[in-house]
C-alpha positions in Angstrom: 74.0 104.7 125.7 73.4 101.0 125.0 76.3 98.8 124.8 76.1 94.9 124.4 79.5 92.8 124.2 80.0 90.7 120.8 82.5 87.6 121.1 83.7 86.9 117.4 86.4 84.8 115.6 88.2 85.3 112.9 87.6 83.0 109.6 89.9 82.5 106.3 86.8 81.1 104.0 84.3 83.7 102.1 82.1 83.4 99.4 78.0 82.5 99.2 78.9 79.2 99.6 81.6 79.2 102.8 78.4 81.6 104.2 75.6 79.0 103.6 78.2 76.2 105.5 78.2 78.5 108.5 74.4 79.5 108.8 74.1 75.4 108.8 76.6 75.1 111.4 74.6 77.8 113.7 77.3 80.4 112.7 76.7 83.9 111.5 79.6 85.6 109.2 80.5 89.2 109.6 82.6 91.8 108.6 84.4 94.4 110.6 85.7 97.6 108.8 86.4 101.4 109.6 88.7 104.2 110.9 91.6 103.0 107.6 91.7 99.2 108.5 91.3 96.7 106.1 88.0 95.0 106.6 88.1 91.5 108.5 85.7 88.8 107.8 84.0 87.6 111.4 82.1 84.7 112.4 79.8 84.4 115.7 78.0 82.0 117.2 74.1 82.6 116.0 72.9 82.7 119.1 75.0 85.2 120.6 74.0 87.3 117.8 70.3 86.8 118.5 71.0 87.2 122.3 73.4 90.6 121.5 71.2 92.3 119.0 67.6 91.6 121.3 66.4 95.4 121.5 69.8 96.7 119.6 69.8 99.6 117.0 71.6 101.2 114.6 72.6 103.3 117.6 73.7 100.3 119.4 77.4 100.5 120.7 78.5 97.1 120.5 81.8 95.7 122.2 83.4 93.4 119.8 85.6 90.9 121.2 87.7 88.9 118.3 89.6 86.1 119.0 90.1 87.5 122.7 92.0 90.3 122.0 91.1 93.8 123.7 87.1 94.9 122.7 86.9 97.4 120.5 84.0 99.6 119.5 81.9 98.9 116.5 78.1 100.0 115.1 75.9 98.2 113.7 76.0 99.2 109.9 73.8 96.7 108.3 71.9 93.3 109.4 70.7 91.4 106.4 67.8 88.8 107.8 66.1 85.8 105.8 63.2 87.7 104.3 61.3 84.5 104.5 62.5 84.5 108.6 63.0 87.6 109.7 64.7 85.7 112.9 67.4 84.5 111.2 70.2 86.8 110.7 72.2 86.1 107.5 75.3 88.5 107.8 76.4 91.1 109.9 78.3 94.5 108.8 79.8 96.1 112.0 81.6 100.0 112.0 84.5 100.5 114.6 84.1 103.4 116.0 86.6 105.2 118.6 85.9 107.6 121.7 87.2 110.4 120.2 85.5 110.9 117.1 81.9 112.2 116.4 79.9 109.8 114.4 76.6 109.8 112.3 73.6 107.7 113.4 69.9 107.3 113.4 68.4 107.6 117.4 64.4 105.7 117.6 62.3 109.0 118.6 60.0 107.8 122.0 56.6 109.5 122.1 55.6 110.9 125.9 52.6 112.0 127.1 48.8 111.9 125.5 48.5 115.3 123.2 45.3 117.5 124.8 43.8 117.2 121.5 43.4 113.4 122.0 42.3 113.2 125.2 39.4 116.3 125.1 38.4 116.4 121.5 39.0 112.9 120.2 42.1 113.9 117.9 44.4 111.4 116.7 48.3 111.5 117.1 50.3 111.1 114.1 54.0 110.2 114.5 55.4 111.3 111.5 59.4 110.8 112.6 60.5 107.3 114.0 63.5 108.3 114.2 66.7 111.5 114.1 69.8 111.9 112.7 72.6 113.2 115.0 76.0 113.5 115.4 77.5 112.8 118.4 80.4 111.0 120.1 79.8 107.2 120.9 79.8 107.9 124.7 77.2 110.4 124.4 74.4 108.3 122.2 71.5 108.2 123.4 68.9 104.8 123.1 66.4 106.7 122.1 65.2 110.4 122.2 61.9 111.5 124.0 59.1 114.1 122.8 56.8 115.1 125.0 53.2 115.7 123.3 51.0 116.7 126.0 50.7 119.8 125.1 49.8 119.4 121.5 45.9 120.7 120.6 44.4 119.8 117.2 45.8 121.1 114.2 49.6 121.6 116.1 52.4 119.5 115.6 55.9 119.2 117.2 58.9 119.7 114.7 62.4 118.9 114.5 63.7 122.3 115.9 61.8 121.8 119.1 63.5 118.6 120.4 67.3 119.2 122.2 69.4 116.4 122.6 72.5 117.0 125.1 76.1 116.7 123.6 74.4 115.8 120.1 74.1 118.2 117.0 70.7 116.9 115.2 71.1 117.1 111.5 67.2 116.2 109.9 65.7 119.8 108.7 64.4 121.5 111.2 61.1 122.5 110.3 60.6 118.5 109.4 57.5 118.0 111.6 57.8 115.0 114.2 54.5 114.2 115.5 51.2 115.9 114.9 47.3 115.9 116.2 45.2 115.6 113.5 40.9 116.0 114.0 38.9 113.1 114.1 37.7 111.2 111.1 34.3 112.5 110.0 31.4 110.3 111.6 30.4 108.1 108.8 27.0 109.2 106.5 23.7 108.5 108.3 22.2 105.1 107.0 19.1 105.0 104.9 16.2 105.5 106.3 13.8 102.1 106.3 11.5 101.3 104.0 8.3 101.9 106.3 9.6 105.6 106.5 10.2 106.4 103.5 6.5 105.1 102.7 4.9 107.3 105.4 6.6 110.3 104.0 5.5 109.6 100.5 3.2 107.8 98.3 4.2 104.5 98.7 6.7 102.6 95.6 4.4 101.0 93.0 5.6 96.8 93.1 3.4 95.6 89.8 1.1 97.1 87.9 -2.7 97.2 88.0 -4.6 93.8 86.5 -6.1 95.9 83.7 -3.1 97.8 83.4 -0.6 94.8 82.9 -3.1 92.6 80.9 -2.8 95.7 78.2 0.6 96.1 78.5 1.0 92.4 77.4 -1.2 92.9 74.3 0.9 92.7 70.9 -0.3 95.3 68.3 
């Protein structure tokens, strides 16, 4: 299970505009909610965020440390990013989670292994599932979930009811497929054949007409 520690403060301001004063400052705001409490509004420093969420997910356990009182648990629910700059991270929604309880999230799938229809018949591998929904105690999340393809042939694909995940219940369908080998693209048509072949096989194309022929043809009646 990845967990990354979070130091936070609490703040009294909200509002677009009390936001916009932190991002200038080099502060991020956030919110912390879940489990019955009332949600608290959060700023960190924006480059702890940047250093904290490096390689995080939604499966991410993240130890959130507010005003120095004792960490508590919290998933990363939402991470809304400057869609101009995907680097800079314009509010945080975090999820407190406890031990105890089985939560819902999304695990990245990891692809293992080249499929036997890629490496001896020139098949390509289609990953059709980035990613599974389990539940699962916070302990017991896993970064990321690995399928092993080596055995797939052309035309065979690896579904949802094939993967096992320890001390997890998966909850996608379970005929949803999750990688595939598909054939090769066709080779691509043959190009046309020059012009000094197709005159050999042929009687040659006609460029201009005979003199006689094109001094009638220009004749008005």
């Amino acid at each position: 299970m990845a967990q990354v520690q979070l130091q936070a403060s609490t703040r009294s301001t909200t509002g677009k505009g009390a936001a916009r004063s932190l991002r200038r400052e080099g502060k991020v705001p956030a919110v912390i909610y879940g489990h019955g409490r009332e949600p608290e509004a959060l700023v960190i420093d924006s480059g702890t965020v940047a250093r904290a969420l490096a390689g995080a997910s939604a499966a991410t356990v993240l130890e959130v440390v507010v005003d120095g009182r004792a960490p508590v648990r919290a998933l990363l629910r939402e991470v809304q990013r400057n869609p101009l700059k995907a680097i800079d991270i314009l509010h945080l929604d975090l999820y407190e989670v406890h031990a105890d309880e089985k939560i819902t999230v999304q695990v990245p799938v990891h692809i293992v292994g080249i499929p036997e229809g890629v490496r001896n018949f020139g098949g390509v591998l289609d990953q059709v599932l980035r990613e599974i929904e389990i539940e699962v105690f916070p302990g017991d999340i896993p970064e990321s979930i690995d399928v092993d393809v080596t055995n797939l042939s052309i035309g065979q694909s690896l579904f949802v009811r094939d993967v096992k995940i320890e001390k997890a219940e998966i909850l996608n369908d379970a005929d949803l497929p999750v990688a595939t080998v598909v054939a090769p693209r066709s080779e691509e048509a043959a190009p046309a054949a020059p012009a000094e072949e197709t005159a050999a096989s042929g009687e040659p194309e006609l460029i201009r007409k005979p003199k006689a022929e094109a001094e009638d043809a220009g004749e008005k009646e």
